[in-house]
N, C-alpha and C positions, 0 to 999 in steps of 0.2 A: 739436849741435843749436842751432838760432840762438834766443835768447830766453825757452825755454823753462822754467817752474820746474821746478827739480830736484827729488829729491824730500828732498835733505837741508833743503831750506827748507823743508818744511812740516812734518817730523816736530815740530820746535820747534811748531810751531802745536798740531798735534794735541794734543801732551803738554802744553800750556798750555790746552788746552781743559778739562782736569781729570778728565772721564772717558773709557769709551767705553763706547757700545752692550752690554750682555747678551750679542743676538746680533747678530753681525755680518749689516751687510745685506751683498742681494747684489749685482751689479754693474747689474743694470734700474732695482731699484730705486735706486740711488746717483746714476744717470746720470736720471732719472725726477724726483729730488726737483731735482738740481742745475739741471737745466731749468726746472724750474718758479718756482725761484726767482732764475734769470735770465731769467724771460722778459720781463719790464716793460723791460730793457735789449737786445731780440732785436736792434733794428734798427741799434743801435750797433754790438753784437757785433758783425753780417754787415759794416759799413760796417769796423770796425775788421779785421775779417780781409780782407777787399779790400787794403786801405791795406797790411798786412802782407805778405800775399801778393806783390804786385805791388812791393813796396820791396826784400823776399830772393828773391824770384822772379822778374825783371824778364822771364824768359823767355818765361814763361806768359801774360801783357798779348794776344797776337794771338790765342790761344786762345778771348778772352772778346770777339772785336773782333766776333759775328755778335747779338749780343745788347745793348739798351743796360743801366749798372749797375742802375736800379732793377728791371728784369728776372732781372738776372741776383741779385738781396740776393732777391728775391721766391722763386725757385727754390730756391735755399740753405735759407732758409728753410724753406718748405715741405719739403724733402728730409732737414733735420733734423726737423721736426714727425711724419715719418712715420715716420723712424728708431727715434723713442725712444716713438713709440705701440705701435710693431710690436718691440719689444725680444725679448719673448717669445712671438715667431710668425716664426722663421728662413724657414719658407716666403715669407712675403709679402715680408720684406727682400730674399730670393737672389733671387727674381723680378724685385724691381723695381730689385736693383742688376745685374741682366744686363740689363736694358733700358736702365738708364742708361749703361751701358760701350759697349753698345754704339751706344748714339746720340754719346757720347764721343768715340767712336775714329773717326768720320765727320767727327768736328772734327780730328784728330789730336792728341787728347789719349792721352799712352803711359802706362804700366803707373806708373814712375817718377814721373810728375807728381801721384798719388795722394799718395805719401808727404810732398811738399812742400805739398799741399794740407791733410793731414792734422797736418803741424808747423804751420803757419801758425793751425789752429783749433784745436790742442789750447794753443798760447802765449797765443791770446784769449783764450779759455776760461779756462785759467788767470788772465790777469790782472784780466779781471772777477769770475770769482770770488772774489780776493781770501780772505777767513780761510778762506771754503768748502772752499779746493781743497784736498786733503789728498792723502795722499799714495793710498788708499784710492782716492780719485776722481779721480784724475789715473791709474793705473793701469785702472778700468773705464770712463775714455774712448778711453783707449788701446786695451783690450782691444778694445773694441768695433769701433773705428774698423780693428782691426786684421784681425777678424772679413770688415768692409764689402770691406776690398781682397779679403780670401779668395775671397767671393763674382763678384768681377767676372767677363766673360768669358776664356777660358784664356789667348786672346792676348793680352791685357792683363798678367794675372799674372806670364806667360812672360817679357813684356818688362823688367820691373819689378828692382831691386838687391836684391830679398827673398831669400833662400835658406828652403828647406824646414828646418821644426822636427824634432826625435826623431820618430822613426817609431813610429807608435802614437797620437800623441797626437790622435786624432780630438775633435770636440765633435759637439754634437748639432746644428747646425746644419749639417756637411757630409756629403756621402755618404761611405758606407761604406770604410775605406779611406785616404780624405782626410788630409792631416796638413795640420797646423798650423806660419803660417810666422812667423820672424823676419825683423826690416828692419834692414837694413845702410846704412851710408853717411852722410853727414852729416843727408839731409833726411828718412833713412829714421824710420821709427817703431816704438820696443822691444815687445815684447808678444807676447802667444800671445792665439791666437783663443779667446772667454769666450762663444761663443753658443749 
């Protein structure tokens, strides 16, 4: 993974914050407060995972050539604002990430380019968070993000270096059946889907 913190560098943090929580939140909630308390930095965020993206990714740049940037930090944006409004309403997320895969793959953006999308903003993420990111919330943005790929249209998934998790492991956010995947490969991203 290029960049990204690990999670042995945060436990020191945690365990220097002194205590923990009663009860542990859950991953909406984690992902909810840590939003909100980057949000006064959104526009940097988006501008600094661009800058990221396109420096380990150099591939992806024509993908984004039908849009100008402040277009395209706008949409980002917004797509995160809805993400983490709709944490806990899997319907309205599957909906509007099939709509997005599919306007996606008209660009020819593949299954694989998620997960490089996905390192690029959990490394920001991370490092604007700074003391925040814990090890706790670096796993339920992952979770999450890992959830989003689950959702995409099939051929997108189909294409992608992910292989299927244990059989069984549905969540409440996929149909019946459904399992839960991990990501492989250098830009893939660790995680089982938390939705």
């Amino acid at each position: 993974m290029t960049g990204r913190p690990t999670p042995t560098r945060y436990h020191a943090r945690e365990a220097s914050a002194g205590h923990r929580h009663a009860a542990k939140k859950d991953d909406a909630e984690l992902i909810e407060e840590s939003f909100a308390a980057l949000a006064s930095q959104a526009e940097s965020i988006v501008a600094e995972f661009y800058a990221h993206l396109f420096e380990h990714y150099p591939e992806l740049a024509p993908l984004f050539g039908n849009s100008s940037p402040t277009e395209q930090h706008r949409k980002l944006l917004a797509a995160l604002k809805l993400l983490v409004r709709n944490l806990r309403k899997p319907d309205v997320l599957r909906d509007y990430l099939q709509g997005l895969g599919a306007r996606h793959q008209v660009y020819g953006v593949a299954g694989e380019d998620y997960d490089k999308v996905a390192d690029s903003l959990l490394t920001v993420l991370g490092e604007r968070a700074g003391m925040l990111w814990t090890t706790d919330l670096e796993q339920a943005w992952t979770g999450t993000l890992v959830c989003c790929l689950d959702h995409l249209p099939p051929v997108l998934r189909d294409s992608s270096r992910r292989t299927q998790g244990p059989a069984g492991e549905a969540c409440s956010g996929h149909s019946t059946g459904e399992t839960h995947a991990t990501e492989t490969g250098r830009a893939g991203i660790a995680g089982k889907c938390r939705c």
